[in-house]
C-alpha positions as CSV (number, residue, x, y, z in Angstrom):
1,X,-6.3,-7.7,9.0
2,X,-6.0,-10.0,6.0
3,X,-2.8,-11.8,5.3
4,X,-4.1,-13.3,1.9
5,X,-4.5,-9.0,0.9
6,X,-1.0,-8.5,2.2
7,X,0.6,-11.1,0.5
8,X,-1.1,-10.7,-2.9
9,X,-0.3,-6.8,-2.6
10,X,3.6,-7.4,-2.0
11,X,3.6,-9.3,-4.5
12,X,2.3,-7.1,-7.1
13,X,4.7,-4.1,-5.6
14,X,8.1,-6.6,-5.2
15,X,7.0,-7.9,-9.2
16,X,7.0,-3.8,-9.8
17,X,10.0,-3.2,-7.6
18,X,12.0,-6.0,-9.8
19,X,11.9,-3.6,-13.0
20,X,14.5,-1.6,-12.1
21,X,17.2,-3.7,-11.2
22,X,20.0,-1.3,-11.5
23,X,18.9,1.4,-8.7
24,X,19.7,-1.1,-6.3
25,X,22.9,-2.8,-7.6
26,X,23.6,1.6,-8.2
27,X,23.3,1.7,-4.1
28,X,26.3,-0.7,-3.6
29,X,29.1,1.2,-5.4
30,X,30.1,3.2,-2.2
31,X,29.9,0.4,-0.1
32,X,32.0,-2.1,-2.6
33,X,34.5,1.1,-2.8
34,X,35.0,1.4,0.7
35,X,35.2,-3.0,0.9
36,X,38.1,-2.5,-1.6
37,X,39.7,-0.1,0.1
38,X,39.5,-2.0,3.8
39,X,40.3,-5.7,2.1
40,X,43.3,-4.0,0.1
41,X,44.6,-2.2,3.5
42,X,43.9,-4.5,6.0
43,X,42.7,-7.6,4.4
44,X,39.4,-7.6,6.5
45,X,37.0,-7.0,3.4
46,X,34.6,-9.9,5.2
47,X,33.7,-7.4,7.9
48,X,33.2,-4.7,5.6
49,X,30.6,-6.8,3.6
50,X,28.4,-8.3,6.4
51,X,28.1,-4.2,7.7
52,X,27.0,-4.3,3.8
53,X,24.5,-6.6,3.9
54,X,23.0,-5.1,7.3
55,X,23.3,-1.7,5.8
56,X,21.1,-2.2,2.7
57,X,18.7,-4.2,4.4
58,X,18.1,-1.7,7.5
59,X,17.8,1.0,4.6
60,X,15.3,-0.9,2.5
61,X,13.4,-1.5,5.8
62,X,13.8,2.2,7.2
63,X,14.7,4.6,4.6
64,X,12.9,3.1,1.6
65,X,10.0,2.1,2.9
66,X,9.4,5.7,4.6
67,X,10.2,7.4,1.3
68,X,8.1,4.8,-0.6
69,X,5.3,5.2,1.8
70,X,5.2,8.7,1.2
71,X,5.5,8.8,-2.1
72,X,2.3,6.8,-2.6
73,X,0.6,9.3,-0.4
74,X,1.7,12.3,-2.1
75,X,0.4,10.5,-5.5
76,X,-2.3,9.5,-4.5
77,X,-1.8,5.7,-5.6
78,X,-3.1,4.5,-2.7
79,X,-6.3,5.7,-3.2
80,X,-6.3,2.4,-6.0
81,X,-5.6,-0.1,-3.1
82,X,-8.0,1.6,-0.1
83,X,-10.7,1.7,-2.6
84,X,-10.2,-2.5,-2.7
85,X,-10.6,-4.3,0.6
86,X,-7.0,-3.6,1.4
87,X,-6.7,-1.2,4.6
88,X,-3.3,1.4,4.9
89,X,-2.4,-0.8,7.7
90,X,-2.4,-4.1,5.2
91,X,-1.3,-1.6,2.5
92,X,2.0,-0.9,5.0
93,X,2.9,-4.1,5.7
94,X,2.6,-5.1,2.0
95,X,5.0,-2.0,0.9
96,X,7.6,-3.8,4.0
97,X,7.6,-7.4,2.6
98,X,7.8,-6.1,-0.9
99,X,11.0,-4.2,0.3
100,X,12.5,-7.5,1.8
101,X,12.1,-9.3,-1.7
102,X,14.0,-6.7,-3.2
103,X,16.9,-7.2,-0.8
104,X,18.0,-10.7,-2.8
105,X,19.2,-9.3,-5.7
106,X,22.4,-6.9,-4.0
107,X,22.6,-9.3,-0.9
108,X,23.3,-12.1,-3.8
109,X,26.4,-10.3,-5.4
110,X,27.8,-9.6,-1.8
111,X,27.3,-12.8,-0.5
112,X,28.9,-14.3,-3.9
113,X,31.8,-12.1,-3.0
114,X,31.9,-13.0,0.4
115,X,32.0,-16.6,-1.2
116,X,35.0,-16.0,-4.0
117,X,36.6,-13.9,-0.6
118,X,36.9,-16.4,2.0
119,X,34.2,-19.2,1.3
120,X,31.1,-19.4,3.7
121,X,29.6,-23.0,5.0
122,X,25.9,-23.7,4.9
123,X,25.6,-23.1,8.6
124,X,27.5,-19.6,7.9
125,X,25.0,-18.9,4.8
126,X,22.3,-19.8,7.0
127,X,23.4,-17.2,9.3
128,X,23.7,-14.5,7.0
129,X,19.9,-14.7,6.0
130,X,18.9,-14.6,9.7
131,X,21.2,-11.4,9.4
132,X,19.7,-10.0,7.0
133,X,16.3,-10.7,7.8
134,X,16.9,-9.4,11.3
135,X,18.7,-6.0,10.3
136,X,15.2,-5.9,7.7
137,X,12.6,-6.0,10.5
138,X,14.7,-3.4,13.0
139,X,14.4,-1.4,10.1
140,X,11.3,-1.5,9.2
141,X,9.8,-1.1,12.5
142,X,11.9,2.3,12.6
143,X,10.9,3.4,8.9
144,X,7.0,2.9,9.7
145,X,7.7,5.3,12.6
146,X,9.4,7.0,10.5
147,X,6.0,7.7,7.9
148,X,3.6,8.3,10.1
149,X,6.0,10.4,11.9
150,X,6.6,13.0,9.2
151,X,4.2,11.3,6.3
152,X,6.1,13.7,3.8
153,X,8.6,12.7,1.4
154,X,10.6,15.7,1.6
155,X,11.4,15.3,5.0
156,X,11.5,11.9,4.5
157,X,14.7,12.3,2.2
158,X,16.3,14.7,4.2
159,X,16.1,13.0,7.1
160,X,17.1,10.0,5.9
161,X,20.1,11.7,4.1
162,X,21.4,12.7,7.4
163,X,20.8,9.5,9.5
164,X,22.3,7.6,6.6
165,X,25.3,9.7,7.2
166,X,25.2,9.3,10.7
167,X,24.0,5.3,11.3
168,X,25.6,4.0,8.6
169,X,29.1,6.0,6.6
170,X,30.1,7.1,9.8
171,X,30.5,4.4,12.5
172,X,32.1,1.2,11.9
173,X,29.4,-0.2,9.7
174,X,31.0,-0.6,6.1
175,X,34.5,-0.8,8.1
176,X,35.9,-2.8,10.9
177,X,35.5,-1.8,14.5
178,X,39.0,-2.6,15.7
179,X,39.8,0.4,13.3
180,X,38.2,2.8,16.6
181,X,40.1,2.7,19.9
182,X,38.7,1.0,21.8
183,X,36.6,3.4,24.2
184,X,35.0,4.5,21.5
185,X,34.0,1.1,20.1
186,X,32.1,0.2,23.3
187,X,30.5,3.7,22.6
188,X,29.8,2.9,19.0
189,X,27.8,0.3,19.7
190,X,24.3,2.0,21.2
191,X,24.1,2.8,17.5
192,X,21.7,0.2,16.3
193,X,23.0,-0.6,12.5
194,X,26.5,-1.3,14.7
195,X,24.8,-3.4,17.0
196,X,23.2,-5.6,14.4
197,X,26.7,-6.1,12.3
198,X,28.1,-7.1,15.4
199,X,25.2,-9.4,15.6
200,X,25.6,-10.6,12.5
201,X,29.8,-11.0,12.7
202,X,29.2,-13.2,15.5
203,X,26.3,-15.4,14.1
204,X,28.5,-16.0,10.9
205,X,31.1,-16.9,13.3
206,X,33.5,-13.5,13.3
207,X,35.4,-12.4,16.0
208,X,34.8,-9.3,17.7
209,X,36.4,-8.8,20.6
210,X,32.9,-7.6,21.5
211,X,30.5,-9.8,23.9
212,X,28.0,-11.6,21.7
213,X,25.3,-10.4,24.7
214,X,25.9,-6.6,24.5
215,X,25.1,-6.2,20.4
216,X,22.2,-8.7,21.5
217,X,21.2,-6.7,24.1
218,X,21.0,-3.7,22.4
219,X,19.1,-4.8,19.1
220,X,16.3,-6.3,21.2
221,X,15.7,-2.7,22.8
222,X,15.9,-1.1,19.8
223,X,13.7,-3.5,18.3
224,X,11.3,-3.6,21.2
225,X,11.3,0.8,21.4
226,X,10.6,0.9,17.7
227,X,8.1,-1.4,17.9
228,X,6.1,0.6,20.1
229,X,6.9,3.6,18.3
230,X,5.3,2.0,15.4
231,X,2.0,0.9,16.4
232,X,1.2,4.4,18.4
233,X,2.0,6.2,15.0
234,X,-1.0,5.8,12.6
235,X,-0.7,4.9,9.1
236,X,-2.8,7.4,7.2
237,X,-3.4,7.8,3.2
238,X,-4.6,11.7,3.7
């Protein structure tokens, strides 16, 4: 494996990635809705924008990537890159990173509003990349498993179109946990995309009435399982 081939190959997808701006800024306006609604209600729109920022960057690393993936094999267009030196595993990997540059541009505005909201420090800024880049890799390990899992992207979308539902609108991801009693916040957190915004609340410095160790906990086995889940499934261009 050749890091020189996956770096030069996300960065020809992130540069082609960057053309269409507005299909990612498009992917906040639920999220921003449902910030507006918390932070008018309840005043705790900061919550509701670090599940934000885990949200789009565990979909860009699970959902997208799978769908993007699968697309490529569907077309074809990968056939361009294996006929270079670059292998479907480098090829993989490339599509991942490409997906984590793409992340600056709607993690920017939230973090900008998280700014104007209640002002962040450096430290606190610092945290929310670690965030962000932490939410990313979870997410990518479970979207490669994901591809060569079902390696179509019709069952790609609807799959994702249901776990989105169910990992991310649903539990207290894009709302605050203090919302659920509290049985069934304890519950709520074996879901991993809760798990990594309560993570992320307590790196940034947040309050959860949560243990920082449990959300830990939990995101290292999830990380870990996927992982594995990952490397037995073999990337494949046919």
């Amino acid at each position: 494996m050749r890091v020189d081939r996956i770096i030069s190959s996300a960065v020809f997808m992130s540069l082609s990635y960057q053309k269409e701006p507005l299909a990612f800024i498009s992917d906040l306006i639920i999220p921003l809705i449902i910030f507006m609604i918390v932070q008018l209600g309840t005043g705790k729109g900061a919550e509701s924008l670090v599940g934000i920022l885990v949200a789009i960057a565990w979909s860009s690393g699970s959902f997208a990537l799978a769908r993007k993936l699968a697309q490529y094999r569907v077309w074809r267009l990968m056939d361009m890159f294996i006929a270079s030196p670059v292998k479907p595993l480098e090829f993989a990997l490339a599509s991942a990173l490409a997906h984590l540059t793409i992340l600056i541009l709607p993690a920017t505005v939230i973090t900008i509003i998280m700014i104007l909201l209640q002002g962040i420090s450096l430290t606190a800024l610092a945290s929310i990349v670690l965030s962000i880049i932490i939410s990313w890799f979870v997410g990518t390990s479970f979207g490669l498993y994901m591809y060569g899992r079902l390696a179509d992207p019709l069952r790609i979308s609807s799959v994702a179109n249901l776990l989105n539902l169910l990992i991310i609108l649903i539990p207290p991801v894009l709302y605050p946990i203090s919302f659920l009693p509290s049985n069934i916040q304890l519950a709520s957190i074996i879901i991993p995309t809760v798990s990594l915004k309560l993570l992320a609340l307590h790196l940034i410095g947040v309050e959860t009435g949560i243990p920082f160790y449990l959300p830990l906990v939990i995101v290292i086995i999830y990380l870990i399982i996927f992982m594995i889940l990952a490397i037995r499934e073999r990337i494949t261009i046919e």
